[in-house]
One Martini backbone bead per residue (centre of mass of N, CA, C, O) as a GRO file, in nm:
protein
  430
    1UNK     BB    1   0.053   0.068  -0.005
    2UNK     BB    2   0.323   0.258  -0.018
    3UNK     BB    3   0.355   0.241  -0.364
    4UNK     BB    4   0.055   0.387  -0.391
    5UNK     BB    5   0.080   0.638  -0.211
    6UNK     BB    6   0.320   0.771  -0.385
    7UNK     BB    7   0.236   0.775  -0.641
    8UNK     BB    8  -0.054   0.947  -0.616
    9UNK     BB    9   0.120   1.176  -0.458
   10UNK     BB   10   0.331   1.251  -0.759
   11UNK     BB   11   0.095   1.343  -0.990
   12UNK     BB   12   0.049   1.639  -0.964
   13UNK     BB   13   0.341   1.715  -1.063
   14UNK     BB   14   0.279   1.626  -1.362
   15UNK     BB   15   0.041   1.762  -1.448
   16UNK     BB   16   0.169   2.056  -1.411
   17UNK     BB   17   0.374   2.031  -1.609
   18UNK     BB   18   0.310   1.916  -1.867
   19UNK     BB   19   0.025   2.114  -1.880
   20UNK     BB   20   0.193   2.345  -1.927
   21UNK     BB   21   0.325   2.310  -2.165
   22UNK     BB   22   0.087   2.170  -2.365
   23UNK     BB   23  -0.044   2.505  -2.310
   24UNK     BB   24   0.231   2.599  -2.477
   25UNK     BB   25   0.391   2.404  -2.677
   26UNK     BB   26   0.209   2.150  -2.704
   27UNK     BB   27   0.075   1.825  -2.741
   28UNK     BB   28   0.275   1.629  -2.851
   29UNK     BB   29   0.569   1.642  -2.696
   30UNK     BB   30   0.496   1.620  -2.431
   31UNK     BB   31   0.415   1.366  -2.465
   32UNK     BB   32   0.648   1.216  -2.566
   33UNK     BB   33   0.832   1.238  -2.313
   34UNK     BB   34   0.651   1.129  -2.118
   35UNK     BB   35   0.627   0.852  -2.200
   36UNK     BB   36   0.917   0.809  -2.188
   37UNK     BB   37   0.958   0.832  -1.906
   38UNK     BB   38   0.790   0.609  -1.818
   39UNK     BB   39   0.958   0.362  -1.955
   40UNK     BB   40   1.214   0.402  -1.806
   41UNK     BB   41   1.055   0.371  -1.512
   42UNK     BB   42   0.958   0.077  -1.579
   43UNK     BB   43   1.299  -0.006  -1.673
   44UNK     BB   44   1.402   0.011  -1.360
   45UNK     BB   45   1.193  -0.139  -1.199
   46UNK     BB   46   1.326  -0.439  -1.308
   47UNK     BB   47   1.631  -0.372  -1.141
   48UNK     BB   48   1.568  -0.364  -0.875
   49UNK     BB   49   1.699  -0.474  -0.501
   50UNK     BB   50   1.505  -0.297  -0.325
   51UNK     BB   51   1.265  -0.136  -0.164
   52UNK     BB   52   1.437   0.172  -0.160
   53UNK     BB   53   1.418   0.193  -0.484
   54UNK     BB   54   1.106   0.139  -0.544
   55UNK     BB   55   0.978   0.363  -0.409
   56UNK     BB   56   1.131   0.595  -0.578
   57UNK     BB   57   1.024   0.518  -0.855
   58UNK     BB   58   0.748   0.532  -0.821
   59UNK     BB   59   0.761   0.851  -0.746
   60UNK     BB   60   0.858   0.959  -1.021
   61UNK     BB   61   0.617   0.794  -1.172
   62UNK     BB   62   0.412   0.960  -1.086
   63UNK     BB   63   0.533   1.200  -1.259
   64UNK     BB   64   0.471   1.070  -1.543
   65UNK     BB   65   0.169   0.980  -1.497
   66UNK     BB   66   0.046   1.297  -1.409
   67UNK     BB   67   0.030   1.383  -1.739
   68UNK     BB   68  -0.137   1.214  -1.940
   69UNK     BB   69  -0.409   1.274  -1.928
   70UNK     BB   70  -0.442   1.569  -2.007
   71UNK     BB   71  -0.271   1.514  -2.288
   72UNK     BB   72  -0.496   1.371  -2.412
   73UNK     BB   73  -0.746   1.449  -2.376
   74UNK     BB   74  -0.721   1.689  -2.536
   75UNK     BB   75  -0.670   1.594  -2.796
   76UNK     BB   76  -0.888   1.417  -2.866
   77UNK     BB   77  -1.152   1.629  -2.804
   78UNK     BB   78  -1.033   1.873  -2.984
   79UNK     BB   79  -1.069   1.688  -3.246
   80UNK     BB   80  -1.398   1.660  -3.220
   81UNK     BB   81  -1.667   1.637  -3.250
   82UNK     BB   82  -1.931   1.741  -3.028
   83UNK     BB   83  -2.129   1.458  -3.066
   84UNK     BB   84  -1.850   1.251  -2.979
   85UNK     BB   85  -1.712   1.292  -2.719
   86UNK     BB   86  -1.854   1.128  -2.505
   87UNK     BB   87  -1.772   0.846  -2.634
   88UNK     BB   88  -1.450   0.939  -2.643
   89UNK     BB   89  -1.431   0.959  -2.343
   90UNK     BB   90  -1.511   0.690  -2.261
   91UNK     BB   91  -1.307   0.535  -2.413
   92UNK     BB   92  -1.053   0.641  -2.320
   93UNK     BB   93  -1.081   0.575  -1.994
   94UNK     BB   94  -1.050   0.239  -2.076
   95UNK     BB   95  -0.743   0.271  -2.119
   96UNK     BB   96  -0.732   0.202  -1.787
   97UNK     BB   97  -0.850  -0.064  -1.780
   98UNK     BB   98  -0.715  -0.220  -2.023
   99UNK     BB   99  -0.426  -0.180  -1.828
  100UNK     BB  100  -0.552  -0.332  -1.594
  101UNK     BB  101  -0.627  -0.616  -1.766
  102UNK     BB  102  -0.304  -0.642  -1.913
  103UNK     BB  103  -0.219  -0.719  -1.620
  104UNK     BB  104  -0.354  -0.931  -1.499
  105UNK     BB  105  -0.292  -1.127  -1.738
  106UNK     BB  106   0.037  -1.099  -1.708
  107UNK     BB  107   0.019  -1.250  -1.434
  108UNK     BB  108  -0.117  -1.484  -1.502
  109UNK     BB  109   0.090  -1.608  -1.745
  110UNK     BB  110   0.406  -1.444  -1.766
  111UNK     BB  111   0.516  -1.466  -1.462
  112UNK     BB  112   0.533  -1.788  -1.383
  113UNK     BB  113   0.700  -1.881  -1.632
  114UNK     BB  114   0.917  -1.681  -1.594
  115UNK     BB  115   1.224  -1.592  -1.410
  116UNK     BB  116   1.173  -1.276  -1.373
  117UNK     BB  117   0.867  -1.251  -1.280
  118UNK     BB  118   0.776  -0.952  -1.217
  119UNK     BB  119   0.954  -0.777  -1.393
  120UNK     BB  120   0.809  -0.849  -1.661
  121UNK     BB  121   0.575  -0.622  -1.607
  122UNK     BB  122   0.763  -0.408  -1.662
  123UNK     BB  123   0.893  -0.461  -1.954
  124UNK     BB  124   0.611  -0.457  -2.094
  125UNK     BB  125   0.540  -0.164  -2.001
  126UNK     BB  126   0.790  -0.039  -2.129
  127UNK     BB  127   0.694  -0.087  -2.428
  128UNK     BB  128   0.462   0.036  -2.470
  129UNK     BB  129   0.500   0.314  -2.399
  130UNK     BB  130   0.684   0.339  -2.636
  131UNK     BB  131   0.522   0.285  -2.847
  132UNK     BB  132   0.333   0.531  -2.782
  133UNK     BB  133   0.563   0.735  -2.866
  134UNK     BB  134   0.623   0.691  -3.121
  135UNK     BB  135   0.398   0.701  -3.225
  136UNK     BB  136   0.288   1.025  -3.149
  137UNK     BB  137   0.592   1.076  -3.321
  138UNK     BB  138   0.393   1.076  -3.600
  139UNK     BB  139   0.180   1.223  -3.535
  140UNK     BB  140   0.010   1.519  -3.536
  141UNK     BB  141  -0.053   1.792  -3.436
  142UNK     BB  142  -0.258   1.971  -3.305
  143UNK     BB  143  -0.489   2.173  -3.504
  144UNK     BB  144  -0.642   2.365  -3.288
  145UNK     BB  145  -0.331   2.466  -3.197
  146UNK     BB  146  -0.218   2.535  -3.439
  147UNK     BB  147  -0.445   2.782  -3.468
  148UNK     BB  148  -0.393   2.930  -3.245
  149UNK     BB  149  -0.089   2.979  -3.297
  150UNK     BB  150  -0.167   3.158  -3.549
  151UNK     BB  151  -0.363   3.386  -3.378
  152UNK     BB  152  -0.143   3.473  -3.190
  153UNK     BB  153   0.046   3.582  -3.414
  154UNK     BB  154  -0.117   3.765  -3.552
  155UNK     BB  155  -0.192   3.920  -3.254
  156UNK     BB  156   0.177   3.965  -3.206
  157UNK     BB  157   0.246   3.677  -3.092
  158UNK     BB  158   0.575   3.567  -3.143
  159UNK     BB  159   0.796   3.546  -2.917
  160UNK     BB  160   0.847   3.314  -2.682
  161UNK     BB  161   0.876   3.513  -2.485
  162UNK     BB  162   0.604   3.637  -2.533
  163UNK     BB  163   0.423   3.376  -2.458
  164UNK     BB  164   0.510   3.328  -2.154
  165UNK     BB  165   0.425   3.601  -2.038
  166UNK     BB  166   0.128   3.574  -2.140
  167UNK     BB  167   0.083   3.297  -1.999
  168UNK     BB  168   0.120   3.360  -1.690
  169UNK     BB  169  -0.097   3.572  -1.675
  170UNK     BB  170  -0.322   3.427  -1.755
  171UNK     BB  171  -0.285   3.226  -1.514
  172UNK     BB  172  -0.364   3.417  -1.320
  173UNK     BB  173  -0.616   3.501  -1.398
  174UNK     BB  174  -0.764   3.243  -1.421
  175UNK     BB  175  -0.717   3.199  -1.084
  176UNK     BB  176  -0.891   3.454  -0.980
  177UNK     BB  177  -1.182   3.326  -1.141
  178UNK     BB  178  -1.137   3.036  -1.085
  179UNK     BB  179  -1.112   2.900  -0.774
  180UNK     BB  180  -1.425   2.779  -0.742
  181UNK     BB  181  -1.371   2.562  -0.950
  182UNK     BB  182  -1.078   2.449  -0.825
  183UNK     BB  183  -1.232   2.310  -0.593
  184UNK     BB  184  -1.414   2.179  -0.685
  185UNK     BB  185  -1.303   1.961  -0.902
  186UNK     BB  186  -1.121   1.835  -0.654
  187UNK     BB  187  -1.350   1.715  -0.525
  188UNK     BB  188  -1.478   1.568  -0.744
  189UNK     BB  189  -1.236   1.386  -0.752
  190UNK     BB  190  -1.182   1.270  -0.489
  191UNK     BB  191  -1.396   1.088  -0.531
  192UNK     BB  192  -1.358   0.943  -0.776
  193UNK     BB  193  -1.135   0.803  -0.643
  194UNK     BB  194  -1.187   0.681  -0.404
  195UNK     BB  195  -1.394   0.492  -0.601
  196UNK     BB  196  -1.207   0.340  -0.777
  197UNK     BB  197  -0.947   0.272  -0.525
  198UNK     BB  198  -1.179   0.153  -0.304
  199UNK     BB  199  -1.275  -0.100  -0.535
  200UNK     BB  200  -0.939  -0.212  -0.662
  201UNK     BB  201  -0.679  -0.194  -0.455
  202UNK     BB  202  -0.830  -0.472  -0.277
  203UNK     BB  203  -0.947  -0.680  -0.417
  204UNK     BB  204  -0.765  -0.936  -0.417
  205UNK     BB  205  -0.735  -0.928  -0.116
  206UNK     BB  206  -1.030  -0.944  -0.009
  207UNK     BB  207  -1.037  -1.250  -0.157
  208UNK     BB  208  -0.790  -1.393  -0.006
  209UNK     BB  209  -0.876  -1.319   0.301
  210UNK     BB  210  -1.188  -1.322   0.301
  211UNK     BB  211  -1.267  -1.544   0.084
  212UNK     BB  212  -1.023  -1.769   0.012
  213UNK     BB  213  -0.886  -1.766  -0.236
  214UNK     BB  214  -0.696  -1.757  -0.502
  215UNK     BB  215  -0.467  -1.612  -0.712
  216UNK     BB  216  -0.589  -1.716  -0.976
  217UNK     BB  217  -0.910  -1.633  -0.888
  218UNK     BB  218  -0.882  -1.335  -0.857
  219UNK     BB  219  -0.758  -1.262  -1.108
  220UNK     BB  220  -1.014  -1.288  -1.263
  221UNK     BB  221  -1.224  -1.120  -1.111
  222UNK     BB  222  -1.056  -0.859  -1.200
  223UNK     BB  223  -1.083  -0.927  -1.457
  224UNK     BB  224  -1.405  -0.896  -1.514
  225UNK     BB  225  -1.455  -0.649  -1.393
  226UNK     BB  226  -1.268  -0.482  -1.645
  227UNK     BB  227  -1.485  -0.546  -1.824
  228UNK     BB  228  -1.774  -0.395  -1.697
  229UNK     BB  229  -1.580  -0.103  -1.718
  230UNK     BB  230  -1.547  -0.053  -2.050
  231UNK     BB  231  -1.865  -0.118  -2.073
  232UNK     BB  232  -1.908   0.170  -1.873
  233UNK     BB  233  -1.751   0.341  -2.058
  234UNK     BB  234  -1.904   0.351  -2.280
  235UNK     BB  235  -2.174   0.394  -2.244
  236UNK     BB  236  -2.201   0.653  -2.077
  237UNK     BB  237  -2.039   0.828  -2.257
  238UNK     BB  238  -2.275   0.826  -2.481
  239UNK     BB  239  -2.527   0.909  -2.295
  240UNK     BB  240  -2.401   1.215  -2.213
  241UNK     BB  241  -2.499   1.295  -2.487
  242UNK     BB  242  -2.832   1.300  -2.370
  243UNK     BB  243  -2.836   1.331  -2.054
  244UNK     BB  244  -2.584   1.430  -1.966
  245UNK     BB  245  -2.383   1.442  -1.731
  246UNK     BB  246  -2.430   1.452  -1.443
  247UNK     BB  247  -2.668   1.220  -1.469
  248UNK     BB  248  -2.486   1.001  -1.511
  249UNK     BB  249  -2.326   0.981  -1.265
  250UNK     BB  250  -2.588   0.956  -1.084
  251UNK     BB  251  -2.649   0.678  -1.221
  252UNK     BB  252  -2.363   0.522  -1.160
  253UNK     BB  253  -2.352   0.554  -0.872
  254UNK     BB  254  -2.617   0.430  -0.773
  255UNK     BB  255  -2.535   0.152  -0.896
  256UNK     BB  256  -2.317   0.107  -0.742
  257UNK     BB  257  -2.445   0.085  -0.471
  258UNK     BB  258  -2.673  -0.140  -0.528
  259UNK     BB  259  -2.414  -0.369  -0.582
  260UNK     BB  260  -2.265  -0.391  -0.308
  261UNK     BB  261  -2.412  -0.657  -0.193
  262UNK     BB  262  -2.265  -0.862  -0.426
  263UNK     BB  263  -1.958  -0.754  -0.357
  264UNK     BB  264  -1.961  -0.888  -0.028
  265UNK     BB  265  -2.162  -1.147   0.055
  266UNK     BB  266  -2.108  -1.378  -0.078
  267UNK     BB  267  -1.861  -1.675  -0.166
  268UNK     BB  268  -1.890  -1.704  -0.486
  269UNK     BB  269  -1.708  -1.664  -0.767
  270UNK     BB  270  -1.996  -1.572  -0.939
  271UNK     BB  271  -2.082  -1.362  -0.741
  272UNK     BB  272  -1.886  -1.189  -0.723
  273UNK     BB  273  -1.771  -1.129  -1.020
  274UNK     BB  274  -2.064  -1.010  -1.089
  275UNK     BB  275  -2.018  -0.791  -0.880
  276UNK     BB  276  -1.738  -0.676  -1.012
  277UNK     BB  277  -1.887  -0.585  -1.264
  278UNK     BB  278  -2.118  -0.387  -1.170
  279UNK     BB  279  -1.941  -0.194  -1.006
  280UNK     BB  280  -1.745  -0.106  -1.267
  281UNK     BB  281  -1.943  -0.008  -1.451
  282UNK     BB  282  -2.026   0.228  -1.256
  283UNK     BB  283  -1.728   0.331  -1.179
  284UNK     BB  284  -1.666   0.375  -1.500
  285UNK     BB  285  -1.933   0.501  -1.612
  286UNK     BB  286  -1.842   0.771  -1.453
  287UNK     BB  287  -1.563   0.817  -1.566
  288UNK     BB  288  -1.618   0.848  -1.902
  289UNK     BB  289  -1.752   1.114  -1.791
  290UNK     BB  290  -1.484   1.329  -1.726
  291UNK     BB  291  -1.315   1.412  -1.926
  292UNK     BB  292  -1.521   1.589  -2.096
  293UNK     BB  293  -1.661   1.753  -1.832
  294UNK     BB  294  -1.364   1.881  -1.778
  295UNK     BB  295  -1.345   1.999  -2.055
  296UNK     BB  296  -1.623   2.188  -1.997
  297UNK     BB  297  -1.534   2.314  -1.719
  298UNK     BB  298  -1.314   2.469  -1.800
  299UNK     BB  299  -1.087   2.688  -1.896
  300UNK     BB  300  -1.032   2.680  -2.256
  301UNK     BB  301  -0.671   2.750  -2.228
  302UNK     BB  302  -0.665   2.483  -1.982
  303UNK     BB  303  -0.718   2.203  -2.150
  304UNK     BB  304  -0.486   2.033  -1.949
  305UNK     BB  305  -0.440   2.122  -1.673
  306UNK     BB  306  -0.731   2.139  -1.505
  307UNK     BB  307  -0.788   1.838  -1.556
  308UNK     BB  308  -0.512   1.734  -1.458
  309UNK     BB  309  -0.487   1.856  -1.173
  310UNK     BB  310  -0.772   1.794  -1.047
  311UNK     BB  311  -0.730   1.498  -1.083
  312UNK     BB  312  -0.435   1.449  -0.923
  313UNK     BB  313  -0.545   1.619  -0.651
  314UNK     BB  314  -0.773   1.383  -0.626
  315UNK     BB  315  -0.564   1.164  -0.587
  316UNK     BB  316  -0.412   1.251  -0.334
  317UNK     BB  317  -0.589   1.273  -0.138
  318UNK     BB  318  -0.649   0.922  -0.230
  319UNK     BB  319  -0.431   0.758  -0.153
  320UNK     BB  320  -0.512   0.635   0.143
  321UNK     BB  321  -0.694   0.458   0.068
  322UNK     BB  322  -0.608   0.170   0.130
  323UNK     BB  323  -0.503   0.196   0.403
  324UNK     BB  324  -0.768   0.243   0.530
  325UNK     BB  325  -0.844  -0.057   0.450
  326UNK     BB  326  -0.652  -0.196   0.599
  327UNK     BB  327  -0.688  -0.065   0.887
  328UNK     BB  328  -1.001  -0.168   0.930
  329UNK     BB  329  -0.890  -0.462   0.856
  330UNK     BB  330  -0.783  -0.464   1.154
  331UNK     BB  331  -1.038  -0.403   1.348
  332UNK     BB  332  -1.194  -0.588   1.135
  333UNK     BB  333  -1.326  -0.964   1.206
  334UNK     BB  334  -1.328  -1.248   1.073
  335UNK     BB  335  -1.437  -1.583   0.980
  336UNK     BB  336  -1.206  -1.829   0.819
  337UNK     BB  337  -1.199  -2.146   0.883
  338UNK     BB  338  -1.162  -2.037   1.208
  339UNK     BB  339  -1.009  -1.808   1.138
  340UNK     BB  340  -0.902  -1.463   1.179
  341UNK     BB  341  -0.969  -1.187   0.964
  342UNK     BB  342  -0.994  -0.973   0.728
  343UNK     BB  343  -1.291  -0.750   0.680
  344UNK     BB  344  -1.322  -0.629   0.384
  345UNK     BB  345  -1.593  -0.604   0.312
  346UNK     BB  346  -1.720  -0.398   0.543
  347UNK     BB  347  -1.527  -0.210   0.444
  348UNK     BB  348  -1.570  -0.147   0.178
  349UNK     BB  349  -1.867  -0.096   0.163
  350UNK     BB  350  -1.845   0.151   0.385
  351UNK     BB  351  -1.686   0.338   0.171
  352UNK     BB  352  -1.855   0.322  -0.087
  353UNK     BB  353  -2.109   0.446   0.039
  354UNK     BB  354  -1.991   0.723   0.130
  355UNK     BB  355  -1.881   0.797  -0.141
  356UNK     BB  356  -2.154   0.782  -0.302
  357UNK     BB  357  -2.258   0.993  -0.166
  358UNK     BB  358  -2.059   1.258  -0.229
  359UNK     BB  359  -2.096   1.246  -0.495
  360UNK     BB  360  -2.386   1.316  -0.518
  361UNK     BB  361  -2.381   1.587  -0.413
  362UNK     BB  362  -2.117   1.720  -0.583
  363UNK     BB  363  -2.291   1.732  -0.809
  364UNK     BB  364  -2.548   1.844  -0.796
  365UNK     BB  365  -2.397   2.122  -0.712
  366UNK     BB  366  -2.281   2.139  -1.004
  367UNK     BB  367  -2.126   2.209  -1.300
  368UNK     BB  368  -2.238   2.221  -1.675
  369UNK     BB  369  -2.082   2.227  -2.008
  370UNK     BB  370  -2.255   2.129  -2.218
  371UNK     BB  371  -2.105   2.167  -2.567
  372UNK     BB  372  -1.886   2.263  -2.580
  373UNK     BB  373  -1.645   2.511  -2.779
  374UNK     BB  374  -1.339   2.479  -2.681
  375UNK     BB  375  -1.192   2.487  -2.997
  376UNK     BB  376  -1.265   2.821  -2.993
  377UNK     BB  377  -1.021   2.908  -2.805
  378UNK     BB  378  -0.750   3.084  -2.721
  379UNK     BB  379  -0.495   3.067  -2.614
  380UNK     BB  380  -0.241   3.071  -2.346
  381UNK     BB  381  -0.068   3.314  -2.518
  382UNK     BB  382  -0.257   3.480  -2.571
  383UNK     BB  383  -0.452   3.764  -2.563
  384UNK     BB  384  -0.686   3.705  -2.340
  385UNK     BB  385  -0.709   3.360  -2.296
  386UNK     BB  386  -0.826   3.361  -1.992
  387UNK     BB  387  -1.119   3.460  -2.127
  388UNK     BB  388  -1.445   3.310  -2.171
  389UNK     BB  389  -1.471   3.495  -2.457
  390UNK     BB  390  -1.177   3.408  -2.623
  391UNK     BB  391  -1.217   3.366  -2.985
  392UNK     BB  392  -1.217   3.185  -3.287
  393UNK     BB  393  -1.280   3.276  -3.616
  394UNK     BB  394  -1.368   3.170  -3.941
  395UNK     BB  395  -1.067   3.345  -4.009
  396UNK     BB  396  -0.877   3.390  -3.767
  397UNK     BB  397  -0.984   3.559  -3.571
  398UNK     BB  398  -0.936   3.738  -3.220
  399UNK     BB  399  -1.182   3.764  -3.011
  400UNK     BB  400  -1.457   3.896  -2.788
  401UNK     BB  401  -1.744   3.700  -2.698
  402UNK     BB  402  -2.009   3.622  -2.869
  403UNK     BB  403  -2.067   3.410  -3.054
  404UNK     BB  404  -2.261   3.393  -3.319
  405UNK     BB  405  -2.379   3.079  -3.271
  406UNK     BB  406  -2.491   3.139  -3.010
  407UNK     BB  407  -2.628   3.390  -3.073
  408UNK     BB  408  -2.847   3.214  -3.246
  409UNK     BB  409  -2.943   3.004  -3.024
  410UNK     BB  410  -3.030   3.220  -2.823
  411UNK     BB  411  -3.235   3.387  -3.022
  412UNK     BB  412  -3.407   3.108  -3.046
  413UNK     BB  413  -3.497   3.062  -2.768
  414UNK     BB  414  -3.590   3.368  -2.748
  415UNK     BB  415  -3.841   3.244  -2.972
  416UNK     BB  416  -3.957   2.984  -2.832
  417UNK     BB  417  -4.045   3.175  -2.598
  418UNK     BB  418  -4.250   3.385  -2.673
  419UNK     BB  419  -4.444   3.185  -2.822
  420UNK     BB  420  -4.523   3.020  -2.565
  421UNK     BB  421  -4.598   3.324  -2.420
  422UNK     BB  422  -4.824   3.354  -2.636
  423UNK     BB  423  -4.976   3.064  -2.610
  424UNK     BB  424  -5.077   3.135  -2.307
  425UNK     BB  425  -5.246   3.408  -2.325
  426UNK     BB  426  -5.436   3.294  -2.509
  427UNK     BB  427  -5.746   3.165  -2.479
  428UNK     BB  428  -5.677   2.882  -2.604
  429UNK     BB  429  -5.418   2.903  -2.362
  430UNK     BB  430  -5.609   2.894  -2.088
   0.00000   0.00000   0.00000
């Protein structure tokens, strides 16, 4: 616990570094740095000695994991129309799922096969990252940033030293404008990962210490399980854009929430897996839908660092989930064929309800800016970028108010409002 606690304690810092290149220098080369960073961190990870050898590349690995979200979501995002964003929202965050179904894989499969045992899960994995570097490092940088960096140099800011300037000044402004939403976001990551990791990270050992699983029987239930979160996180993410973000978290939460009793209470390996199936459907189901709705809640010229920042300090936050369970069950005990074990169950149980409780109000409480066109919004280099209505119009001038489209929205809904207020007045509509 005390490896995955440094990790995730770790990653707001890179959250931090790399948001800031990739809202500064673009998204490609920012990202392809990342995952080699991450690659070499993880071929370190399999020939450490020491157990302190151990911990501090973990520490290392969380700055370098703890910026790719950021630097992924916006990259995908801003380059999709805005009506498939919902679903590729769901599949992108699913890419988390997916890395830790191919992980349980390789734990079952290929680790107790070859002879470095563990290190090879560590090797398989740094070579995916460089493969991944490598793929970004040939495809092009983002349309939208590259329109952005043309306009913000039309518009004057042409030197290097001059983009950095007005970039600070920029994220100055925008954190003066907006630090009450830089509270809620980190409030509300906060839940969402206390409920990812409190349902993830010891779940096989709740399986093998409290229901008596074997280790290659946990590990099959924790793959059922990211097969649910995959489908979870596809669905709702589709779903998000037709029901709300907020209403699907809302309805993913409360899903998650009812499947407790399955994920608990059973002794058999098909009930248990089942629950753990539903459970992640739920759990990864409300995750799909953060990438986009954290990227239309964010200032616009820093959709890389505030969702990457807001993601990452809510990682921090929630780093102690394990240890909290962990120590749960060290002064809960069931019995399990006579003799005392640690109730992980019961301590699950209580935590992740308490969890889905919380998220559901501040979820509630919260703001939504469905179908954002945050894709024309100015650099965060450019002069003015930190200010929420300085847009680029369709000849690439760097403009400062309502969209001509938004005003076209508004100005329907205010005859369709107009209309509906005239046929309520009339007789027949007395």
């Amino acid at each position: 616990t005390q490896a995955i606690t440094l990790t995730l304690l770790f990653r707001s810092v890179g959250a931090v570094l790399f948001g800031v290149f990739s809202d500064r220098f673009g998204r490609k080369w920012p990202l392809v740095f990342n995952l080699l960073l991450v690659s070499i961190l993880e071929l370190g990870a399999g020939f450490v000695q020491t157990y302190a050898q151990f911990l501090a590349l973990r520490s290392l690995f969380g700055i370098g994991m703890g910026g790719i979200w950021g630097l992924a979501a916006s990259t995908a995002l801003e380059n999709l129309p805005v009506g498939l964003r919902g679903l590729a929202s769901g599949v992108l965050q699913q890419g988390y799922a997916v890395g830790y179904l191919l992980a349980a894989v390789i734990s079952l499969e290929l680790v107790p096969e070859v002879h470095p045992g563990w290190r090879a899960l560590f090797w398989t994995a740094s070579g995916i990252s460089a493969f991944s570097a490598l793929l970004r490092a040939f495809l092009p940088e983002s349309a939208v940033f590259l329109k952005a960096r043309e306009a913000a140099e039309a518009h004057g800011v042409v030197s290097e030293a001059q983009k950095t300037r007005v970039f600070l000044r920029e994220t100055k402004a925008m954190l003066a404008r907006h630090w009450l939403l830089c509270v809620y976001a980190v409030l509300l990551m906060t839940g969402m990962n206390f409920l990812s990791h409190g349902s993830q990270d010891l779940f096989p050992t709740y399986l093998q210490k409290t229901k008596g699983f074997s280790a290659h029987a946990a590990t099959i239930s924790t793959i059922i399980g990211n097969c649910g979160a995959v489908a979870g996180g596809a669905v709702a993410g589709w779903a998000s854009q037709y029901l709300g973000r907020r209403l699907t978290i809302i309805l993913c939460t409360l899903l998650t929430a009812a499947f407790i009793p399955l994920w608990i209470l059973p002794s058999s390996f098909s009930s248990l897996s089942a629950g753990a199936f539903c459970i992640q459907f739920g759990v990864q189901g409300a995750w799909g839908v953060i990438p986009i709705h954290l990227s239309e809640m964010s200032p616009p010229a820093f959709r890389a660092t505030f969702p990457g920042v807001a993601y990452q300090l809510g990682n921090m936050v929630s780093s102690a989930s394990a240890q909290i369970e962990s120590t749960g069950g060290d002064h809960l005990k069931t019995m399990l064929n006579g003799k005392p074990v640690p109730d992980y169950a019961k301590v699950q149980g209580i935590f992740i309800g308490c969890i889905a409780a919380f998220l559901l109000f501040i979820t509630v409480i919260g703001p939504e800016n469905h179908s954002s066109q945050f894709e024309k919004h100015r650099a965060a280099f450019d002069e003015g970028g930190g200010l929420d209505d300085a847009y680029i119009d369709e000849d690439g001038v760097t403009r400062t108010g309502v969209r001509p489209d938004d005003a076209e929205a508004n100005e329907k809904t205010s005859e369709e409002r107009s209309s509906t207020e005239k046929v309520e007045r009339s007789p027949s509509g007395a």
